[in-house]
C-alpha positions in Angstrom: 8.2 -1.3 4.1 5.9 -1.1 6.8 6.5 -2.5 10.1 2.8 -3.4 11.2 -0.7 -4.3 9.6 -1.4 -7.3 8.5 1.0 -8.9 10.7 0.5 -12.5 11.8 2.3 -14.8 14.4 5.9 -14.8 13.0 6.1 -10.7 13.4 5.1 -11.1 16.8 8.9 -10.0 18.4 8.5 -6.8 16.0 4.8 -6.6 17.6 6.1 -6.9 21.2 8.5 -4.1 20.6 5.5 -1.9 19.0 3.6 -2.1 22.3 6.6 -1.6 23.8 7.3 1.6 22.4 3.6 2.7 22.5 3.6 2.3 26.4 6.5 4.2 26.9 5.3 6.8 24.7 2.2 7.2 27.1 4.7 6.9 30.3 6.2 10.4 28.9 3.0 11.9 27.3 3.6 14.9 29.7 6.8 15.6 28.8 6.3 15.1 24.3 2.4 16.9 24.9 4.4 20.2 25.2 6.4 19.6 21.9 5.1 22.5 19.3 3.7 22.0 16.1 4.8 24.4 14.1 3.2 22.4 10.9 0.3 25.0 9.0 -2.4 22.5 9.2 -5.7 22.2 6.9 -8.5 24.5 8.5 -11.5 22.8 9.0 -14.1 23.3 6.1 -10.8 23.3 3.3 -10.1 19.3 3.6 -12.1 18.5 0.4 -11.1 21.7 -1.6 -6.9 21.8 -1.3 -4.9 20.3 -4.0 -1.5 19.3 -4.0 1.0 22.3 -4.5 2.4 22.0 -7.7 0.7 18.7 -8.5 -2.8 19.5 -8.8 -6.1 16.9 -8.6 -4.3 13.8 -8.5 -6.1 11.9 -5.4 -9.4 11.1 -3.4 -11.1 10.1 -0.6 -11.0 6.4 -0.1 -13.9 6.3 1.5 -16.3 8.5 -0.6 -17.6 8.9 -3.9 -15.7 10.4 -6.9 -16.8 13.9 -7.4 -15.6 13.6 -11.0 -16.0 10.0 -11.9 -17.2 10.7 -15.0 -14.8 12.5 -16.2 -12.0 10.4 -14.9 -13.8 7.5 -17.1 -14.3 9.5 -19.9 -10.2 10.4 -19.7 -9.2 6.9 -19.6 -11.9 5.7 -22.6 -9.8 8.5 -24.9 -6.7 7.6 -24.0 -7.4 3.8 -25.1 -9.0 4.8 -28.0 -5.5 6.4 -28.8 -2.8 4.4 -27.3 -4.6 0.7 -27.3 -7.8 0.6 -29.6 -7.6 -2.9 -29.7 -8.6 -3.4 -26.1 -11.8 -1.8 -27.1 -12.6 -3.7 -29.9 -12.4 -6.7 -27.5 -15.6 -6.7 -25.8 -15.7 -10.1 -24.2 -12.0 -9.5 -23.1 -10.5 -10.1 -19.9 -9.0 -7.7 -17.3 -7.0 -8.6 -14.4 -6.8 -6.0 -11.4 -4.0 -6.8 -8.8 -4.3 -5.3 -4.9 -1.1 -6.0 -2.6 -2.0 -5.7 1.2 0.2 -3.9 3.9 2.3 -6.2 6.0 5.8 -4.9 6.9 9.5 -7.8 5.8 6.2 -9.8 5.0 6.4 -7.9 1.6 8.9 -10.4 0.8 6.4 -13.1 0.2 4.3 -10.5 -2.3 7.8 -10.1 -4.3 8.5 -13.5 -4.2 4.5 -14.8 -5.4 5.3 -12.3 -8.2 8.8 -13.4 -9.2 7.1 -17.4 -8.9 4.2 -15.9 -11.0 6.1 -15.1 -14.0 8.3 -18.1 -13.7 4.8 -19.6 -14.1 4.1 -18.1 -16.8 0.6 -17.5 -16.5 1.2 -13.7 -15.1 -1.5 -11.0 -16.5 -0.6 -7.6 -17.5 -3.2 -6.3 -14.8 -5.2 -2.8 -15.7 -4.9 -1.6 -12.0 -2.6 -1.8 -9.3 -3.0 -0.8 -6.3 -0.7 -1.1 -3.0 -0.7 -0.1 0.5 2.3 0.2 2.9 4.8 -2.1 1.8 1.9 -2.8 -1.3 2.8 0.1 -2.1 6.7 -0.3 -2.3 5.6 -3.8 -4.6 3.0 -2.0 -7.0 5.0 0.0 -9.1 7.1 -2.8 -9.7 4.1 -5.0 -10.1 2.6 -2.4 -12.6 5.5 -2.2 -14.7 5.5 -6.2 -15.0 8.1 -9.1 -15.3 10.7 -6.5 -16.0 11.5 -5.2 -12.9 11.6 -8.5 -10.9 14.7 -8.5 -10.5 14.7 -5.0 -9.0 11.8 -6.2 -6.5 13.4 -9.6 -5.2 16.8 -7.1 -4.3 14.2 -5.1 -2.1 13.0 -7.7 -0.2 16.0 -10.1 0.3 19.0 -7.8 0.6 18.4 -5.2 2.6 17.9 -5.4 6.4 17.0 -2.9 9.7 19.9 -1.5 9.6 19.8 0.0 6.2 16.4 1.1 6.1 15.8 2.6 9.3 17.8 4.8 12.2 16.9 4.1 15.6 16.0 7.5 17.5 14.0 6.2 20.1 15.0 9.0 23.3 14.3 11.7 21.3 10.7 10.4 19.5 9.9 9.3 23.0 11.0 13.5 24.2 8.9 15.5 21.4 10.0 13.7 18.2 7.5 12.5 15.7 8.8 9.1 15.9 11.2 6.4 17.4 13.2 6.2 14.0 14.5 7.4 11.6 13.6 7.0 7.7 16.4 8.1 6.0 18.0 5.2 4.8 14.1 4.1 3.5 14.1 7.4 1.7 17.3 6.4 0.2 16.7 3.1 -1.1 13.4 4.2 -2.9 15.2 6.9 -4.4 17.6 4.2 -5.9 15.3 2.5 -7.2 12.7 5.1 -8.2 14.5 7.1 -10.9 13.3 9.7 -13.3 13.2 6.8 -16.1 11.3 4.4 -14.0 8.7 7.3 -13.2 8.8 8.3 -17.1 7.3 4.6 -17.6 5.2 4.7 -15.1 3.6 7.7 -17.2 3.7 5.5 -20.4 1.4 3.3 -19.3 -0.4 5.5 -17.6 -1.1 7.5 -20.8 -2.6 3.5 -22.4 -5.1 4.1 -19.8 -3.7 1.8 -17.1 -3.5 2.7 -13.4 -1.4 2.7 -10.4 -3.0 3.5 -6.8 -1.6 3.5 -3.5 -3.3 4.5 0.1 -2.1 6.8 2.8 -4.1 7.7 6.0 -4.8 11.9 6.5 -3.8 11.8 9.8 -6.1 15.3 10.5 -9.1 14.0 8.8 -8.5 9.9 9.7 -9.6 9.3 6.5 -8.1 6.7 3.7 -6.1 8.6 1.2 -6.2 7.2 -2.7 -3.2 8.5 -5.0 -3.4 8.0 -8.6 0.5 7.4 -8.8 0.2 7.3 -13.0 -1.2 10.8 -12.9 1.6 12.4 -10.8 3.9 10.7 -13.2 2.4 11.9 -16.3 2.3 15.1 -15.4 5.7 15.8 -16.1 6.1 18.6 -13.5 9.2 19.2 -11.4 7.9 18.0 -8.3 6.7 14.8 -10.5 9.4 12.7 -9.0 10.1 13.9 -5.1 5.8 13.0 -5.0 5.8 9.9 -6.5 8.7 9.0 -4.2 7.0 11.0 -1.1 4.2 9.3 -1.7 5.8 5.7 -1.2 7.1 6.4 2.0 4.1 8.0 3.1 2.0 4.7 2.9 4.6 3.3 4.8 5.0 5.3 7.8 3.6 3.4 10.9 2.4 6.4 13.2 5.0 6.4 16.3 7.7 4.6 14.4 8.1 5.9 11.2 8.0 9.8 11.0 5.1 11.1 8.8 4.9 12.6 5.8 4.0 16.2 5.2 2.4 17.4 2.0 1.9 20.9 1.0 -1.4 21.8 -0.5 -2.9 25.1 -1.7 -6.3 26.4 -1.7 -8.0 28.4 -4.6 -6.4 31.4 -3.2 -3.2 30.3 -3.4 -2.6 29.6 0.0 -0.5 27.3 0.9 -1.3 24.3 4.3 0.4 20.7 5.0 -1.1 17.5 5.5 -0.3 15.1 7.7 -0.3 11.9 5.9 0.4 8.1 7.7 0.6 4.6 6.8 -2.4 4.0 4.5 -3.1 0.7 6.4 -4.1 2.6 9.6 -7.6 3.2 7.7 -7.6 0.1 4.6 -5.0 -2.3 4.7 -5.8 -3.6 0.8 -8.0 -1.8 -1.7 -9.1 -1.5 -5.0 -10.6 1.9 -5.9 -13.4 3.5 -3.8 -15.9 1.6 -3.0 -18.6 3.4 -4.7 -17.7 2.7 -8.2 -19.9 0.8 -10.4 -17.9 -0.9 -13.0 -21.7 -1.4 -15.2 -22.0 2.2 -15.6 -18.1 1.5 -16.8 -19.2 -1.2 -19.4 -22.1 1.2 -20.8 -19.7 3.9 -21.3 -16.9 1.9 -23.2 -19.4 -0.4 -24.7 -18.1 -3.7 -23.6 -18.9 -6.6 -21.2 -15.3 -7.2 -19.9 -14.6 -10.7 -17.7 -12.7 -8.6 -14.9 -10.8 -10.9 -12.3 -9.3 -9.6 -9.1 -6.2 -10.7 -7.4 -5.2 -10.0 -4.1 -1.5 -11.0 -2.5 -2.1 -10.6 1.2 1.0 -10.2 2.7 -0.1 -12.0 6.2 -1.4 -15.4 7.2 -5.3 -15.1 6.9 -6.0 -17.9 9.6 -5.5 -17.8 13.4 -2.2 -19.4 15.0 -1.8 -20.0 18.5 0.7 -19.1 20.8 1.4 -19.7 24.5 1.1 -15.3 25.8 2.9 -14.8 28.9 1.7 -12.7 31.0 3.6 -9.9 30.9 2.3 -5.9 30.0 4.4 -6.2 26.8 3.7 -9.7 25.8 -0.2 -9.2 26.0 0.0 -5.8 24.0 1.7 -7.2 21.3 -0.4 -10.1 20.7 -3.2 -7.4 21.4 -1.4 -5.7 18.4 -1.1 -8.4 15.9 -4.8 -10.0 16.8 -6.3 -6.1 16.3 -4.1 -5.9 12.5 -5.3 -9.3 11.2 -9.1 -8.7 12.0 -8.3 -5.4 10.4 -7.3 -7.2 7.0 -9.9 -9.1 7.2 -12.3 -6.9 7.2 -10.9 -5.6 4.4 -10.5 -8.4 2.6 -14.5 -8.9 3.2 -15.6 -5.6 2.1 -13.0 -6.7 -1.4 -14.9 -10.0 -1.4 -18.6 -8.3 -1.4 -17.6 -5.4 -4.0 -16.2 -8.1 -6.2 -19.5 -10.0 -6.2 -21.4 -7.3 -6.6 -19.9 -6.1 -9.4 -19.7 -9.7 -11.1 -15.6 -9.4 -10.6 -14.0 -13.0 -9.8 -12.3 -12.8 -6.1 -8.7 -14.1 -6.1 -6.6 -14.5 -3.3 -3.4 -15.5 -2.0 -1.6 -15.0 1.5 1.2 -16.5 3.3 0.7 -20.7 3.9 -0.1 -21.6 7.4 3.0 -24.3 6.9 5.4 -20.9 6.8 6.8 -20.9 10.3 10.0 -19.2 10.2 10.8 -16.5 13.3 11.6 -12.7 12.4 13.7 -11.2 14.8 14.0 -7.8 14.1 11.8 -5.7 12.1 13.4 -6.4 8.9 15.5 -9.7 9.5 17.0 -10.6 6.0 17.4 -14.2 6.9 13.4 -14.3 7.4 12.5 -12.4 4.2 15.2 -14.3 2.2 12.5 -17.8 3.5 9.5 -15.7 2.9 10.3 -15.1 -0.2 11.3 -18.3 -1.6 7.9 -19.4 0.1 5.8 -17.0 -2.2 8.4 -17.7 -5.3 7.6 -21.5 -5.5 3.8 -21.2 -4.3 3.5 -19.5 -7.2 5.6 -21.2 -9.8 4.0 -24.2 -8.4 0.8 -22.8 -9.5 -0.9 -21.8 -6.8 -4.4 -22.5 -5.9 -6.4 -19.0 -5.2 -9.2 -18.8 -2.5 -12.4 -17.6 -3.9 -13.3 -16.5 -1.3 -12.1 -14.6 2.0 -11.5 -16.1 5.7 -14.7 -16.5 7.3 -17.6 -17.0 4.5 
């Protein structure tokens, strides 16, 4: 559960307290500069070559092409043909892809659109899933469908910041790697992520369905994509501490959520650590890279599939106002939350013109403008109880998606 992007007027006490923090991390950059890092970083020139110790290939850059589309294609065409030959035989069928935007307690109105959506129902069993920052605490719920909703509204409605973070701010401020403390986060996912929720997540995985989340490489700046379904089916003893690793890692605001370290090798067997960082730093909602052609997809499975994509932006996608006052902190803060929403949509442009281009319908939804609760911590219950009850009967109500994103 991410504490920033796509962040709109109602997280603005959260986003005061963000600049906050980042000034008086600056104000003591002299005495935290000197803190070593005793982390074995990625040499320059092995950043494309490492692979996850004990894992393997399981991810890519999200902002370059697939080295081995092809025969990640060709993978998923067998294991329809083995698990779900029906789908082929269906040429004219439609797919549904669902992508779930960052957006800190704001999750609460993506578990809530979902819960509404199935209460509706009109919800799809979607082929892809992908998440980012608290998207990516929602997607393996939302991958595993109607199921799990009960699971997903308990996230986002009875928890609050005390039970998800510890406040460390002296010694993040002195050399620390952040202001809090994760712990309690790392507990809650591991509640909820199990060994037989992971074991599912490798079911579907094996029908040819996937699950995606994003992470930022802190060395390289560079979006992160995880194929979530292939850590899962791989069965391995680290299957499970990645999978949950991973979650936390898309959610870890730099500054005030620690990072997450994963261990790579090289071909020699040598062993580095990544620094990985919220995956909303660098996209704050994707698809899959943005190079893929989903035609040279439809020649290779030898259908025409009506593909529809919907997005659940956990933010408000229009401009509010609000009276600033002119204090440092007040001014960075808005600076803050204005500098995340243009950030999403951006995103939610570049979404827009892939979907087009690849003859996808665009499908959104995001928080109504007529949502004007006040959060007043990072994770207030009482506000994400509201939110989510918002997104519940928006979508129950049946809810009428934007075609297209804010500004065309």
């Amino acid at each position: 559960m991410k504490v920033l992007p796509s962040a709109h007027n109602q997280f603005t006490p959260m986003m005061r307290r963000a600049g906050t923090l980042l000034l008086m991390v600056a104000a003591v950059f002299c005495l935290s500069s000197c803190a070593p890092d005793i982390r074995n970083a990625v040499p320059i020139g092995l950043a494309d070559s490492v692979e996850v110790a004990g894992i393997g290939r399981v991810r890519g850059w999200g902002d370059a092409e697939i080295p081995n589309i092809d025969y990640i294609a060709k993978a998923r065409l067998k294991q329809m043909q083995e698990k779900r030959p029906k789908v082929l035989a269906d040429k004219r069928r439609k797919v549904s892809y669902l992508a779930i935007s960052g957006g800190g307690s704001n999750g609460a109105f993506g578990a809530g659109f979902l819960n509404g959506w199935t209460a509706s129902g009109k919800r799809p069993q979607f082929e892809i899933v992908s998440g980012v920052s608290t998207g990516a605490l929602i997607a393996p719920f939302a991958f595993l469908g109607p199921r799990y909703d009960r699971q997903l509204k308990e996230i986002y409605t009875q928890y609050s910041t005390d039970d998800l973070v510890l406040k460390q701010v002296l010694a993040g401020l002195l050399g620390g790697s952040a202001v809090s403390d994760t712990t309690p986060l790392q507990n809650l996912i591991a509640k909820y992520i199990t060994q037989s929720f992971v074991e599912e997540v490798a079911k579907e995985h094996e029908k040819g369905r996937r699950l995606l989340v994003g992470t930022t490489n802190a060395d390289q700046a560079r979006p992160v994509i995880w194929d979530l379904g292939s850590i899962a089916q791989k069965r391995t003893p680290d299957s499970l501490a990645m999978f949950r690793r991973l979650l936390l890692a898309s959610t870890a605001l730099p500054g005030l959520f620690p990072p997450v370290h994963i261990k790579v090798a090289d071909s020699d067997g040598k062993f580095y650590e990544e620094m990985h960082v919220d995956g909303g730093v660098t996209d704050n909602t994707f698809l899959l890279p943005l190079h893929l052609r989903f035609d040279k997809v439809d020649r290779l499975y030898k259908v025409r599939w009506r593909r529809s994509l919907f997005i659940i932006a956990n933010a408000k996608t229009t401009p509010t106002r609000k009276v600033v006052k002119s204090t440092t902190f007040e001014i960075a803060g808005r600076s803050i939350d204005t500098l995340i929403r243009q950030q999403l949509e951006g995103d939610l442009l570049k979404l827009y013109l892939r979907a087009k281009d690849n003859n996808i319908k665009y499908r959104l939804a995001s928080i109504p403008n007529t949502f004007n609760e006040i959060s007043n911590e990072p994770f207030d219950k009482a506000y994400m109880r509201k939110l989510y009850e918002a997104g519940f009967e928006a979508a129950k109500n049946g809810y009428q998606w934007k075609g297209k994103p804010p500004g065309i």
